[in-house]
KOLTOR-493948 format. One line per field, with one value per residue (C-alpha): residue number from 1; residue in one letter; chain; x, y, z. Coordinates in nm, 2 decimals. Layout:
N
dodren = (NUM|...)
sese = (A|...)
drenba = (A|...)
X = (X|...)
Y = (Y|...)
Z = (Z|...)
END
This chain:
503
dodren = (1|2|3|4|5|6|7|8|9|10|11|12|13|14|15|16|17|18|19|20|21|22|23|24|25|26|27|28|29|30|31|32|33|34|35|36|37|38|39|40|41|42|43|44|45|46|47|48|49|50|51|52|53|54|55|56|57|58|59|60|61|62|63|64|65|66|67|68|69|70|71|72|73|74|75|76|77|78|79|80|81|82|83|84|85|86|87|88|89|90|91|92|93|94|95|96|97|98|99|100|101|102|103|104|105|106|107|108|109|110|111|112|113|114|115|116|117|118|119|120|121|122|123|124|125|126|127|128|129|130|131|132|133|134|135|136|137|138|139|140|141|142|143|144|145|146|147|148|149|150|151|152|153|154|155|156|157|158|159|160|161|162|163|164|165|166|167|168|169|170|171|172|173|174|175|176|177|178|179|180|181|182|183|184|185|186|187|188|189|190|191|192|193|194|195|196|197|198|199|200|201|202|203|204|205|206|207|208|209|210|211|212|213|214|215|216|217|218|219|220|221|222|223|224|225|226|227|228|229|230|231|232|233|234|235|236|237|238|239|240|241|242|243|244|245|246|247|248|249|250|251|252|253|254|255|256|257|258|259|260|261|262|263|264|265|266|267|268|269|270|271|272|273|274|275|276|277|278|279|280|281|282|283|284|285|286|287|288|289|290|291|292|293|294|295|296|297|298|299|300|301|302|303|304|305|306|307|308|309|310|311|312|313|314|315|316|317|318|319|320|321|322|323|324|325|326|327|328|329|330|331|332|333|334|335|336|337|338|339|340|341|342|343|344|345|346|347|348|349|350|351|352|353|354|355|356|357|358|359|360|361|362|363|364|365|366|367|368|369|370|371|372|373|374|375|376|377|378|379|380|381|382|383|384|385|386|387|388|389|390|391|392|393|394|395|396|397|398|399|400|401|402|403|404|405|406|407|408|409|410|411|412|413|414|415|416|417|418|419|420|421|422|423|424|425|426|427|428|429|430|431|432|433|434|435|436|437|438|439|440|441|442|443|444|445|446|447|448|449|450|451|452|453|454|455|456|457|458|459|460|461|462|463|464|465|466|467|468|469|470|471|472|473|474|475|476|477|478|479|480|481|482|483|484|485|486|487|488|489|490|491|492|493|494|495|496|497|498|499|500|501|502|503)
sese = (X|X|X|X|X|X|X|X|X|X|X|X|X|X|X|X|X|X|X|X|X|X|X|X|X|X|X|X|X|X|X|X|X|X|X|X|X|X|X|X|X|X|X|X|X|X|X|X|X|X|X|X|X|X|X|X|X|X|X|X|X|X|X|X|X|X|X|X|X|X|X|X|X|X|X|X|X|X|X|X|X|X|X|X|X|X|X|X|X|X|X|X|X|X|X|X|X|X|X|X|X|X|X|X|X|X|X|X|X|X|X|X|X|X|X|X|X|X|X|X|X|X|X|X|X|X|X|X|X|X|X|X|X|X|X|X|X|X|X|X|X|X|X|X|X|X|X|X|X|X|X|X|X|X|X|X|X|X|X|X|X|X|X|X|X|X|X|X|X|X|X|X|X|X|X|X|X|X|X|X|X|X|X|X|X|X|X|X|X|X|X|X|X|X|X|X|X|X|X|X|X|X|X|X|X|X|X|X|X|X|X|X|X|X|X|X|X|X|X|X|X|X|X|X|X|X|X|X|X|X|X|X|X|X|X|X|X|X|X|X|X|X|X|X|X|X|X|X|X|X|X|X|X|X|X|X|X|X|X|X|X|X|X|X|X|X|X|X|X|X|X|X|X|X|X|X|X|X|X|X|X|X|X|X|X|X|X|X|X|X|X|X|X|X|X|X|X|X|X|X|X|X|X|X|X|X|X|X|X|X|X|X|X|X|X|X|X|X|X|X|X|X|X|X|X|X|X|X|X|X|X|X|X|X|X|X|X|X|X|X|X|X|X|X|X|X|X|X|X|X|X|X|X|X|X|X|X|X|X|X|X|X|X|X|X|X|X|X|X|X|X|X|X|X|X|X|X|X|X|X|X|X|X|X|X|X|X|X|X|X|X|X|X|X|X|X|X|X|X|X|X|X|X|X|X|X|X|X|X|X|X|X|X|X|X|X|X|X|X|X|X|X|X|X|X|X|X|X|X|X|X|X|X|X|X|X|X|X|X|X|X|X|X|X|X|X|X|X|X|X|X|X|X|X|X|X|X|X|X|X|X|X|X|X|X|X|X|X|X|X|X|X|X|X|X|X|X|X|X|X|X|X|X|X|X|X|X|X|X|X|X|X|X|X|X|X|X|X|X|X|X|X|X)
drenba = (A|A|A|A|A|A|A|A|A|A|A|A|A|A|A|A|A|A|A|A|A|A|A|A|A|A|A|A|A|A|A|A|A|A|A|A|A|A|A|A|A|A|A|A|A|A|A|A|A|A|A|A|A|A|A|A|A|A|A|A|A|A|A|A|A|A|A|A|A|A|A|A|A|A|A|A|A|A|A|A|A|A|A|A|A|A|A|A|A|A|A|A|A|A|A|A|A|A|A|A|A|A|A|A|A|A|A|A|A|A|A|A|A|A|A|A|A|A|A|A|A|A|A|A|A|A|A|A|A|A|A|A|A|A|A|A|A|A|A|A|A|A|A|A|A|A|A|A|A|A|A|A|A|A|A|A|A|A|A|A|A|A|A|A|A|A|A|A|A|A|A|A|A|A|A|A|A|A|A|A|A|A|A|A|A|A|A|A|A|A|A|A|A|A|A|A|A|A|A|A|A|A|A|A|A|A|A|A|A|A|A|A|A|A|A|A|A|A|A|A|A|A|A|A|A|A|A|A|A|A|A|A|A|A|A|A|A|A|A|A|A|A|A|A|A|A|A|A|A|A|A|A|A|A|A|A|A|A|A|A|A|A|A|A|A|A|A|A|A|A|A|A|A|A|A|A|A|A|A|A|A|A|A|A|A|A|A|A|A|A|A|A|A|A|A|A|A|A|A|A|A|A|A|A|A|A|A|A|A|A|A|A|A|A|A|A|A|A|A|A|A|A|A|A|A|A|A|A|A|A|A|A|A|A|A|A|A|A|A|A|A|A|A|A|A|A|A|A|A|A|A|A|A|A|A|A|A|A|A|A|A|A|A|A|A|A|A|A|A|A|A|A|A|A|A|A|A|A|A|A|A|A|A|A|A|A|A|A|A|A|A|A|A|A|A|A|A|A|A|A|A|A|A|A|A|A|A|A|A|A|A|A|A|A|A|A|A|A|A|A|A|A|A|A|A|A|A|A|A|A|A|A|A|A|A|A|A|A|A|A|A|A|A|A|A|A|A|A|A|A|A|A|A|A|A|A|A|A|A|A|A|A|A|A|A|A|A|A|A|A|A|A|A|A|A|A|A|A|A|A|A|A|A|A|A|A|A|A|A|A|A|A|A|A|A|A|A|A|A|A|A|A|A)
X = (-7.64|-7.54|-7.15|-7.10|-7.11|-6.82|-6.61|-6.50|-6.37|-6.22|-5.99|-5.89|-5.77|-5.52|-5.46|-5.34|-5.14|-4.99|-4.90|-4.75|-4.57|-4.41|-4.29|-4.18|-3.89|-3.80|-3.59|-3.34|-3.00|-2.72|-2.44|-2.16|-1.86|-1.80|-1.96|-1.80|-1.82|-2.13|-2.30|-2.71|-2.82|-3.25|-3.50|-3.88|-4.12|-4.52|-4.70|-5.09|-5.24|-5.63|-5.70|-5.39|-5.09|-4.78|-4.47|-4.12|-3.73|-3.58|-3.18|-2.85|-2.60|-2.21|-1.97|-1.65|-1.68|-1.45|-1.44|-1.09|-0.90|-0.80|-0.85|-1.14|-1.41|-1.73|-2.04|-2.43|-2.63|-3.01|-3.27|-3.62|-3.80|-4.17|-4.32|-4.54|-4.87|-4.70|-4.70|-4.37|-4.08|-4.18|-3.84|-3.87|-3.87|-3.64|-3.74|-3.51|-3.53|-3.48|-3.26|-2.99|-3.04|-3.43|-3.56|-3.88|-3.80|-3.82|-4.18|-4.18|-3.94|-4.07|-4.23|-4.55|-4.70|-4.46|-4.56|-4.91|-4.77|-4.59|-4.90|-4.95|-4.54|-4.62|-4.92|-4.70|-4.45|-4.71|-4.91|-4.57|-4.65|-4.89|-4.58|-4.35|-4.14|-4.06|-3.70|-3.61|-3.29|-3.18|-2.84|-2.50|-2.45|-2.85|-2.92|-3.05|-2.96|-2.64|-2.53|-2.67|-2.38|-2.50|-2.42|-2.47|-2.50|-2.57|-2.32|-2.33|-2.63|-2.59|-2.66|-3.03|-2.87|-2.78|-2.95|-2.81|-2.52|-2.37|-2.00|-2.12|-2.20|-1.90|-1.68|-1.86|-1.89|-1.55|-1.59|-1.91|-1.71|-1.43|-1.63|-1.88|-1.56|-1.40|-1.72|-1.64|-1.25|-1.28|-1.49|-1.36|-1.57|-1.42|-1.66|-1.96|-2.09|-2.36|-2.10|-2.06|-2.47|-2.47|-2.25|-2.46|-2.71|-2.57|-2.38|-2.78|-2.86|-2.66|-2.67|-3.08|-3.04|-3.21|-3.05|-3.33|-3.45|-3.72|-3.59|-3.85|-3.70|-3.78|-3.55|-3.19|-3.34|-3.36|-3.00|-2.92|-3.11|-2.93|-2.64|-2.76|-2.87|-2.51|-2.30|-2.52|-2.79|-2.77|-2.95|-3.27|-3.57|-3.77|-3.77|-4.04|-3.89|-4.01|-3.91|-3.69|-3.27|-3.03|-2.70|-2.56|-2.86|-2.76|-2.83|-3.14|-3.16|-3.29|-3.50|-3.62|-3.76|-3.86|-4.06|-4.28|-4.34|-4.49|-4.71|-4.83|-4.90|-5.07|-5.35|-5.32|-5.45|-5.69|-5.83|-6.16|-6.06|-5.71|-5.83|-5.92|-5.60|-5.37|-5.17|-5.13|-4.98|-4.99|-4.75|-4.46|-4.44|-4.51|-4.17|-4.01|-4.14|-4.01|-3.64|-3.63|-3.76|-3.52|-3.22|-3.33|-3.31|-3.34|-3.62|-3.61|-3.90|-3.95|-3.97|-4.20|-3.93|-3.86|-3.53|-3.52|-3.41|-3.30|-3.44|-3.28|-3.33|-3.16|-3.35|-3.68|-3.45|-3.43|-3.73|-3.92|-4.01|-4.30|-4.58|-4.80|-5.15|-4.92|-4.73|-4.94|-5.06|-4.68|-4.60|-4.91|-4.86|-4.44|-4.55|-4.83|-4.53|-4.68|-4.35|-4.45|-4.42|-4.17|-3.93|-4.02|-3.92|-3.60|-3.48|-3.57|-3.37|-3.07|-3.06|-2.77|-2.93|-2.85|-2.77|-2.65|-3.00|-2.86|-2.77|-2.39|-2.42|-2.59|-2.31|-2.11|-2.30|-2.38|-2.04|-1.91|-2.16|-2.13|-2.18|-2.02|-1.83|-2.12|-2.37|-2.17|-2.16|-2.54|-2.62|-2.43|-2.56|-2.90|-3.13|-3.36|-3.05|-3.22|-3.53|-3.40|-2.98|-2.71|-2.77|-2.88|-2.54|-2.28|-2.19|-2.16|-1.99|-1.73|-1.66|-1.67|-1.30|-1.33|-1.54|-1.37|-1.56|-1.40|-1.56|-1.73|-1.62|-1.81|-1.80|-2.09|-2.23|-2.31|-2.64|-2.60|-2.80|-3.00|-3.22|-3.39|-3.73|-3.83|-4.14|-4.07|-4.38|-4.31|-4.54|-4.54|-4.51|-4.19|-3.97|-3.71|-3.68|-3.82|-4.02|-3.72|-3.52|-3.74|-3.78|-3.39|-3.30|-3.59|-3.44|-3.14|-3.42|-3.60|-3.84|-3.95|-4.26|-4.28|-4.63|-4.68|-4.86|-5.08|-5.03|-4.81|-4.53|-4.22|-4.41|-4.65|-4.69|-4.80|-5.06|-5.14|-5.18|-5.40|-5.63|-5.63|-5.52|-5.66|-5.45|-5.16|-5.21|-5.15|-4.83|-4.74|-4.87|-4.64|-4.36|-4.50|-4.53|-4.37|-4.61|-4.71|-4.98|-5.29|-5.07|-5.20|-4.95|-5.07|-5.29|-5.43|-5.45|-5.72|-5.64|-5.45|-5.71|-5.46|-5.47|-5.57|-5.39|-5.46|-5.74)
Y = (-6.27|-6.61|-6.63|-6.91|-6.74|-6.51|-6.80|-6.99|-6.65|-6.58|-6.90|-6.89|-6.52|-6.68|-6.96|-6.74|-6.52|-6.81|-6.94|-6.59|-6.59|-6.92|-6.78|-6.47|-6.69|-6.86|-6.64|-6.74|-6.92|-6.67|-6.76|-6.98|-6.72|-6.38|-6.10|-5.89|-5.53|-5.42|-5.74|-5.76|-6.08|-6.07|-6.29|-6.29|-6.20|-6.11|-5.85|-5.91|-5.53|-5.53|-5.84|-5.83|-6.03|-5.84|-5.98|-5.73|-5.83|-5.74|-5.77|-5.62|-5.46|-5.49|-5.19|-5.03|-4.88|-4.61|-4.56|-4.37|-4.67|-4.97|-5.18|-5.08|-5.38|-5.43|-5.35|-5.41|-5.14|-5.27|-5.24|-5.33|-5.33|-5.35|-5.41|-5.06|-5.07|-4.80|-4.86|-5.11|-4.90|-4.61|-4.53|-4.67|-4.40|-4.46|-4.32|-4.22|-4.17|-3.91|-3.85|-3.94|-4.32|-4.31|-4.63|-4.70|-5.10|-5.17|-5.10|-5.37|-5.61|-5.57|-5.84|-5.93|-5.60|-5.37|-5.49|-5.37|-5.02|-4.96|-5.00|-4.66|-4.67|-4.91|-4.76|-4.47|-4.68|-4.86|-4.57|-4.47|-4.79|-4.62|-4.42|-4.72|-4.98|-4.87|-4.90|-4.82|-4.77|-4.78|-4.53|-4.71|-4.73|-4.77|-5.06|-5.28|-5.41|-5.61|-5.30|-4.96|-4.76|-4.63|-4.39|-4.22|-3.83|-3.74|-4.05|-3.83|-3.60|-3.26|-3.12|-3.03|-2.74|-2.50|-2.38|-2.50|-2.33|-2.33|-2.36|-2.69|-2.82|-2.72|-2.84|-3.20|-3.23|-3.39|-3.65|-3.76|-3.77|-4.00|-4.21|-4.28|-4.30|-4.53|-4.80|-4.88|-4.90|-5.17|-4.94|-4.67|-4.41|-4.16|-4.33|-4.22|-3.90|-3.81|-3.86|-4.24|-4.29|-4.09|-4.37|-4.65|-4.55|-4.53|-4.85|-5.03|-4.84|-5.01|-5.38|-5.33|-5.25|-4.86|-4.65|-4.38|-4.36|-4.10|-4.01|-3.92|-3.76|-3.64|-3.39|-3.58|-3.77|-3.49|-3.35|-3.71|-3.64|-3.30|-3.52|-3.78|-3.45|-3.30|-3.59|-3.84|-3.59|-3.82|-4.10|-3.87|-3.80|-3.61|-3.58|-3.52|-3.39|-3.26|-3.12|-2.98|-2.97|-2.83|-2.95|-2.59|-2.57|-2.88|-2.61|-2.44|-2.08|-1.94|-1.65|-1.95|-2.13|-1.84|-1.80|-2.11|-2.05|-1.70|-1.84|-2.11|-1.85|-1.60|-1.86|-1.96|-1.59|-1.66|-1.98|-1.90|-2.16|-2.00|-1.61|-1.58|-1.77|-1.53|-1.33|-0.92|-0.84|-1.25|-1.47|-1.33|-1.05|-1.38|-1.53|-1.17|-1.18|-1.51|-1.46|-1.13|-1.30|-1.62|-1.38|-1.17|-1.50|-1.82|-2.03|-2.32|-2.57|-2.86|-3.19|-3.49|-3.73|-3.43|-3.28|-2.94|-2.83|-2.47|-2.34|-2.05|-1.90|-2.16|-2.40|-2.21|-2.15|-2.51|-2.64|-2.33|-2.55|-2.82|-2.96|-2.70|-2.83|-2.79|-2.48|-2.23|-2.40|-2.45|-2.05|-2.00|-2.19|-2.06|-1.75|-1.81|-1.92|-2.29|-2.43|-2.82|-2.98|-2.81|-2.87|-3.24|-3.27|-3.05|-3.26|-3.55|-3.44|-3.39|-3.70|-3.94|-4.20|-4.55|-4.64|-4.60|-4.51|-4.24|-4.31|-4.19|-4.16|-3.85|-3.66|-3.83|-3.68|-3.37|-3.29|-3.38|-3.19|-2.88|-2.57|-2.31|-2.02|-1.74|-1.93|-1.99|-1.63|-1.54|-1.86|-1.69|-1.34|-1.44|-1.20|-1.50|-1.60|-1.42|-1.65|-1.97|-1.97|-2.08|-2.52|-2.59|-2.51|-2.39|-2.74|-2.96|-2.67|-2.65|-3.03|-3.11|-3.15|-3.44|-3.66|-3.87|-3.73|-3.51|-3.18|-3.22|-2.88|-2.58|-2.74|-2.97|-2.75|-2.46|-2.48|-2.49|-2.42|-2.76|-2.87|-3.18|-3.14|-3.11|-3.05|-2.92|-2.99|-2.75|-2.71|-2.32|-2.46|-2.66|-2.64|-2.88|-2.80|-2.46|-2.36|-2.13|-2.41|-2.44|-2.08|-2.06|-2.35|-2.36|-2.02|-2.29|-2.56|-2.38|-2.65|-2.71|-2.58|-2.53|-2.66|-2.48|-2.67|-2.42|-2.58|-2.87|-2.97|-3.15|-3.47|-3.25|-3.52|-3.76|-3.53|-3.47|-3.88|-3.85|-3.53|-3.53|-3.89|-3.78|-3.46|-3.67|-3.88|-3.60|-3.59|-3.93|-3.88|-3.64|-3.89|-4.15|-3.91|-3.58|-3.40|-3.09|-2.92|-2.88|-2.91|-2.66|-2.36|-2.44|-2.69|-2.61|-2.86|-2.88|-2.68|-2.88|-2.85|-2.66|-2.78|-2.52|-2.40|-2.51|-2.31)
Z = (13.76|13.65|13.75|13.54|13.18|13.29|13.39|13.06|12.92|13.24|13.23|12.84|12.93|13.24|12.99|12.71|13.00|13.10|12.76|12.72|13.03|12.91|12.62|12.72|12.91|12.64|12.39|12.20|12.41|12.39|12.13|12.37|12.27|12.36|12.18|11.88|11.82|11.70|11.76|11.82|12.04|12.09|12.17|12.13|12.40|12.40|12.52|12.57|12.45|12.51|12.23|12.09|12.10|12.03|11.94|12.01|12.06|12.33|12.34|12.34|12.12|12.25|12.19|12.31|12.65|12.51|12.14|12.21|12.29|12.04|12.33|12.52|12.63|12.50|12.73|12.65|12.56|12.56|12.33|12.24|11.89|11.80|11.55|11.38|11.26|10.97|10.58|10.49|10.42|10.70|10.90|11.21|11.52|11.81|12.13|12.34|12.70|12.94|13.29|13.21|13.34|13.28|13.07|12.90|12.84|13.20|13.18|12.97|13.18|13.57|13.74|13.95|14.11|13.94|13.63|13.65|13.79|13.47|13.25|13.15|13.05|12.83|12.64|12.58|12.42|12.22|12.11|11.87|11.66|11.49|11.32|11.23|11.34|11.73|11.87|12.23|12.38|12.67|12.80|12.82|13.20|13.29|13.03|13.27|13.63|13.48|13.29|13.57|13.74|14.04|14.26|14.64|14.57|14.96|15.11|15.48|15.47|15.58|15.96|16.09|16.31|16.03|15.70|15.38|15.25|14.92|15.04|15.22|14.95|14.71|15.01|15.03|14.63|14.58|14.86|14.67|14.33|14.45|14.62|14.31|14.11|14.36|14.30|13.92|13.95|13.66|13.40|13.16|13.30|13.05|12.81|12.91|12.75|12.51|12.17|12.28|12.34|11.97|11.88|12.03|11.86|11.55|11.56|11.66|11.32|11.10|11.32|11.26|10.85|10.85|10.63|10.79|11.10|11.28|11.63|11.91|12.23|12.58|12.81|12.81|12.48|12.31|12.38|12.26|11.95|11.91|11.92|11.65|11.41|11.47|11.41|11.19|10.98|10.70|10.88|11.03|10.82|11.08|11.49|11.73|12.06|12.41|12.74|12.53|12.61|12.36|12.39|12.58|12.80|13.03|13.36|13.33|13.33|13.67|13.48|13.26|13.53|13.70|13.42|13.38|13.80|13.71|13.48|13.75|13.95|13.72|13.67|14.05|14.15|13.94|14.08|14.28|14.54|14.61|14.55|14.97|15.05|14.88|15.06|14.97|14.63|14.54|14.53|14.39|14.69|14.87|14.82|14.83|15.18|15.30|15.15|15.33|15.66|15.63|15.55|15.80|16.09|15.96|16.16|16.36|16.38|16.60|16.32|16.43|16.58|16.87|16.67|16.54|16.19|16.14|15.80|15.58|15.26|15.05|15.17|15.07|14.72|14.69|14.76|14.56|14.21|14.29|14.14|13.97|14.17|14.50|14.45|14.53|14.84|14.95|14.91|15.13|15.40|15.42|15.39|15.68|15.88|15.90|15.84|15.95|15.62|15.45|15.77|15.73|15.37|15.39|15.69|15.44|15.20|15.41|15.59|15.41|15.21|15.24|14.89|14.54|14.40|14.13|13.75|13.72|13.40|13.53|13.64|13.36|13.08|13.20|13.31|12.99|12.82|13.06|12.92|12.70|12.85|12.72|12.85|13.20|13.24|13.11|13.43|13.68|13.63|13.62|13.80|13.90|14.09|14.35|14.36|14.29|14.36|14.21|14.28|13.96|13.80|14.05|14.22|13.91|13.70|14.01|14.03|13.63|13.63|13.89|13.66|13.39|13.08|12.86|12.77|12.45|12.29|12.17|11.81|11.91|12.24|12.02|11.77|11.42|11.13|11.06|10.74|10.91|10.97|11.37|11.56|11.89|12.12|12.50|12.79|12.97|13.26|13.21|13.49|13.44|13.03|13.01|12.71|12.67|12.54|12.23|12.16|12.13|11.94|11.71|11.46|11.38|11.26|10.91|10.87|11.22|11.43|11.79|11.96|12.32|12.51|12.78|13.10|13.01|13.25|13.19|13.04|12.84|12.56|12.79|12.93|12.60|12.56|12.86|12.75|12.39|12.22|11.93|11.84|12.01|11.70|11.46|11.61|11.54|11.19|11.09|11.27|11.01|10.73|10.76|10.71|10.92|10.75|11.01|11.35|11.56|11.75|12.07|12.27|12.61|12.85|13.15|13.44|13.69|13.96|14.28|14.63|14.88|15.15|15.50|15.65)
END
């Protein structure tokens, strides 16, 4: 092979990277005054795509901390624009991220080995050109390292010599909540909930010039496109959501997510590789067996630094929902009594960590948000409360009137009848959103269609991306155009390939 012919190409592609790098760092100089209300400052960056050069903005839009008071302070709500590949005149589709406190524009802003990490990030983000003009947004309170609240939501851990207990944690929750407040005693706090990021958005809108806009959004994006539907419908031609959250479905419903782990494990007995590994009656009578064993006495295992952990059935509660290719394999080897690994990540978990590594917008939002009183009582008397507890709901239900943000009311919590057209696009085996979700919401939409995705997790459109980037196009189509004739009902991914048990 003759080395030299690859090497020309080789140095224009680090010139051009360089020449990129360069002028990546050299946007626009901020205006030397403070910002007004509603005010947009950007500068120009490049991307190098496979061949392509692409140009986007990437900037921020100041607004009131707390649209309640007069004289509230402006913060900086980031955002990113690129440029679609879309007919002139297409609305433009703002994606909106998940968490709360997730962001898709730091894919786009990391540095040296991160960068290349958040590759496939990027393509997703790229991929939605193909339906307009694309405008990301980041959350107010997670915009950015300037701009991200953080918080410490296990400040002293909890002890290895007893199992977890609900009433430990309701009796440590308030610590936690004064102690995150405590950090930001220079922040309206109270203006953090899913009606101001409504308003953010809005208020980027107008500062951009789209009278119409296409929203795309995925788990706490979508509540906040619930939120944009309710409050702004005149401004949205059509929606594409996933992981589906309505705005009263904040706290999943055990039975829901019980569920979506059924149907894991339906196709898990199924698996020839798992079929000698499971144990009588399959897995369900598997996890009947190990609450009845932990409630009976919980267990105590010997962890790899020499301490001891004692193990109960809220652990086992808590650590039930996993990774679909690991699941079965975990219920296997608890059941087996080969309590190793499960002892090491629980005493992981309740070791106190370090720093303030969660969004509090998180809290924030969802306690603002909460839930209405019907669907309270429907959580609590959950059968799957057996299986799966009380955690996902209980503790932030019982400390929501410690947090700042004001409950947003039934009038916007509650679904209501909605003309704009939506396509709601669920995996089965959704445990954080469950397909549930969709099913209930979608009666109130007339001119929407729900997609299941067979085997598709919380990210199921980006499996999808990965699988099928062809009928993921479709989708994007009907973003660009609204039209929805030829989307299918359902897509079935490839099976996820589960880990067996130890032998």
């Amino acid at each position: 092979m003759n080395t030299r012919v690859g090497a020309r190409p080789w140095a224009m592609a680090m010139a051009v990277v360089s020449m990129l790098f360069i002028a990546a760092c050299s946007g626009r100089p901020e205006p030397n005054r403070p910002p007004r209300d509603g005010e947009v400052r950007t500068s120009t960056h490049y991307l190098l795509s496979g061949l392509s050069i692409i140009p986007y903005e990437l900037g921020h839009i100041y607004v009131p901390e707390n649209r309640a008071r007069p004289d509230s302070r402006l913060i900086a709500v980031r955002y990113m624009r690129i440029k679609g590949t879309a007919p002139a005149g297409t609305p433009p589709v703002f994606m909106l991220p998940g968490g709360p406190g997730d962001s898709y524009i730091e894919a786009f802003t990391k540095t040296g080995p991160s960068w290349f990490g958040a590759g496939r990030q990027r393509a997703d983000v790229l991929r939605f050109r193909r339906a307009g003009d694309v405008v990301v947004m980041d959350q107010r309170g997670a915009s950015g390292p300037e701009e991200r609240l953080g918080f410490n939501y296990n400040p002293d851990g909890q002890p290895l010599d007893r199992p977890a207990r609900m009433e430990d944690e309701l009796a440590a929750a308030p610590s936690v909540v004064r102690r995150a407040l405590a950090r930001y005693p220079d922040h309206d706090l109270a203006g953090y909930t899913v009606l101001q990021c409504v308003e953010d958005l809005n208020d980027l809108r107008r500062a951009l010039g789209y009278a119409k806009i296409n929203l795309f959004g995925l788990s706490y994006g979508s509540q906040w496109s619930f939120g944009v539907m309710r409050l702004h419908p005149e401004t949205v031609s059509r929606v594409l959501l996933s992981g589906v959250e309505p705005l009263d479905n904040g706290y999943d419903m055990p039975s829901h997510v019980w569920a979506a782990l059924m149907r894991i494990a339906a196709e898990a007995e199924a698996d020839p590789q798992l079929r000698a590994s499971l144990p009588p009656g399959g897995l369900r009578q598997a996890i009947d067996a190990i609450l009845a064993r932990l409630e009976t006495a919980p267990v105590t295992v010997r962890l790899k630094s020499g301490e001891q952990i004692v193990l109960g059935p809220d652990d086992f509660r808590l650590s039930l929902v996993a990774r679909p290719s690991e699941w079965p394999a975990r219920i296997i080897d608890i059941y087996r009594g080969r309590y190793a690994a499960w002892a090491e990540e629980v005493a992981a978990s309740r070791r106190p960590l370090g720093s303030a590594s969660s969004a509090l917008i998180g809290p924030l939002i969802d306690t603002s948000l909460n839930v209405s009183e019907a669907r309270g009582r429907r959580l609590t008397n959950d059968p799957a409360v057996r299986y799966l507890g009380a955690w996902g709901f209980a503790p932030a239900m019982a400390t929501a009137s410690l947090w700042p943000t004001p409950d947003v009311g039934d009038a916007l919590r509650l679904p209501a009848r909605n003309p704009i057209p939506v396509v709601f696009l669920h995996g089965d085996w959704d445990t954080s959103t469950p397909i549930e979700n969709s099913r209930e919401i979608q009666p109130y939409f007339p001119n929407s269609r729900l997609i299941v995705v067979h085997r598709g997790g919380h990210g199921a459109i980006y499996d999808l991306a990965d699988q099928n980037p062809e009928l993921l196009d479709r989708f994007l189509d009907y973003l660009r155009t609204g039209d929805m004739t030829g989307l299918p009902s359902e897509v079935v991914l490839a099976p996820p390939g589960f880990i067996a048990p130890a032998p």
